[in-house]
N, C-alpha and C positions, 0 to 999 in steps of 0.2 A: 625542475621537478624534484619533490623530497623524493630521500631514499625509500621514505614510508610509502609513500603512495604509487611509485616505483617497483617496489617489492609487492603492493599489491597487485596492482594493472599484470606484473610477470606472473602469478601464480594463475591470475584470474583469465588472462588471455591463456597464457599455459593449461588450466583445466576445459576452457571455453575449446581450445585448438583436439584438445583430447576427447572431448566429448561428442563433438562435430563430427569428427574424424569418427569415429564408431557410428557415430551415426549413419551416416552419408556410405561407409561401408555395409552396414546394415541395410538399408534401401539400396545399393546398388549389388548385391551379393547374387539373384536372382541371371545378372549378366552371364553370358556364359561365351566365349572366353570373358576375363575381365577388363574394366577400362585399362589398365596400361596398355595390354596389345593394344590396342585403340590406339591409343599414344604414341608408340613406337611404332606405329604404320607411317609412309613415307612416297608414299605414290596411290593414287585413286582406287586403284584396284585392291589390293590389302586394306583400305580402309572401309571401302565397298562390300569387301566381303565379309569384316566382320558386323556391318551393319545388316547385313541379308542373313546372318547365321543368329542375330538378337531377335530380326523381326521389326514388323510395326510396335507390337509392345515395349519391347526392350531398347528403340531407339524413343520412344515417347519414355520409359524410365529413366534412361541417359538425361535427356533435355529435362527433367524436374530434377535429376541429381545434382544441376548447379544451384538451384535454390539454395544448397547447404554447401555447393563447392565452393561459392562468393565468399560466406563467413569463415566457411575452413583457412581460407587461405589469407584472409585477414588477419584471422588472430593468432596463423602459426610465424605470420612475417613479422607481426609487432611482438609477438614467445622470443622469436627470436633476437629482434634487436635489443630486448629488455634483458635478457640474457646474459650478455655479453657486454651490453654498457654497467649492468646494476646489480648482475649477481657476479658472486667471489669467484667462482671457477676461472673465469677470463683475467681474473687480476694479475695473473703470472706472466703474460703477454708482456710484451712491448708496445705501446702507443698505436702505435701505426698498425699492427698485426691487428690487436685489437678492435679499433675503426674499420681495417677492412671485411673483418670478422663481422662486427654487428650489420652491413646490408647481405650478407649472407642470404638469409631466408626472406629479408625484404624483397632483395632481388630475384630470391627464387618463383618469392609470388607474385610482383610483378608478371614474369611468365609464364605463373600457373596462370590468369588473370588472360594474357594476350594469347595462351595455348586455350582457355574456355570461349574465346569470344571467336578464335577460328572455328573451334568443333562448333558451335552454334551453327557458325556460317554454311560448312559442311554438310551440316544434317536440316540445313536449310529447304524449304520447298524448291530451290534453285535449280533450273535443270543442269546446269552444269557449273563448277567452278575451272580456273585457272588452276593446272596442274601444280605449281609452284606451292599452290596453298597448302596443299593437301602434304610435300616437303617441308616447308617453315612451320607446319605446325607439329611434324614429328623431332623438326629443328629443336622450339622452344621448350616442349616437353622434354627431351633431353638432356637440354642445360636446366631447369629447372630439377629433376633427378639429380643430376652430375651436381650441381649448390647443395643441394640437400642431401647428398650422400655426403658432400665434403663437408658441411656442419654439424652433421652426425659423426663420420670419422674423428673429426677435430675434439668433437666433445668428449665424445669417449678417452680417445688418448688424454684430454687435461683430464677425466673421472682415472684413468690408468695411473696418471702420473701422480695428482694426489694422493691417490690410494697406497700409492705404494711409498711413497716420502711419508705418510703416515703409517706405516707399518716398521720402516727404519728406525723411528723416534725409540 
């Protein structure tokens, strides 16, 4: 891939991931509490209950806000790997820090991805799931947060450490 079309796809997944992302907050704002509780629920009952406090409407709002969670979370995994292989900021890394730096948000969305496809099952017509589920998917939400706070952290600090090696000059 050129750097040119490179630097494009980064901006354009990057705006695409930003816009999504307002979006899909916008349409789901109405939640009350909002999806992360959701998320960080970890046993049937906690996640039961915040489904009975949404309602029938607000669990049918949930189940159409993956519409827009599928693409969010595509274009912030490829923001991110483009990131990190083809903008300058990562250039001060080491090889290897680097590489493991770019599946960073891949792999976060990966388990945004396998944390949307348990809530599905979840909020399924099912009368019951396997309590474990209802665990593994407060699991993968988690580490999905725990990736994406650590690529957040990380970026920041290289925006800190630039910034301030440019104010030495």
């Amino acid at each position: 891939m050129t750097r040119q079309i490179a630097t494009l796809l980064l901006w354009l997944s990057g705006a695409l991931a930003l816009g999504l992302f307002v979006a899909m907050a916008v349409h789901s704002a109405p939640l009350s509490p909002g999806i992360p509780a959701l998320q960080f629920t970890f046993d049937e009952a906690a996640f039961k209950a915040i489904l009975a406090q949404w309602g029938p409407d607000g669990v049918d709002l949930f189940r159409r806000h993956f519409r827009i969670d599928f693409p969010v979370l595509a274009s912030y995994g490829l923001f991110g790997y483009l990131l990190v292989r083809y903008g300058s900021l990562f250039r001060q890394l080491d090889w290897t820090t680097r590489r493991l730096s770019s599946w960073t948000l891949p792999a976060a969305a990966g388990l945004d991805a396998s944390e949307n496809l348990l809530h599905l099952e979840l909020i399924s017509e099912a009368t019951s799931h396997a309590p474990a589920l209802y665990l593994i998917a407060g699991l993968v939400a988690s580490g999905k947060w725990l990736l994406i706070a650590n690529f957040m952290a990380g970026t920041l600090y290289l925006l800190a450490t630039q910034w301030r090696h440019g104010c030495e000059k």
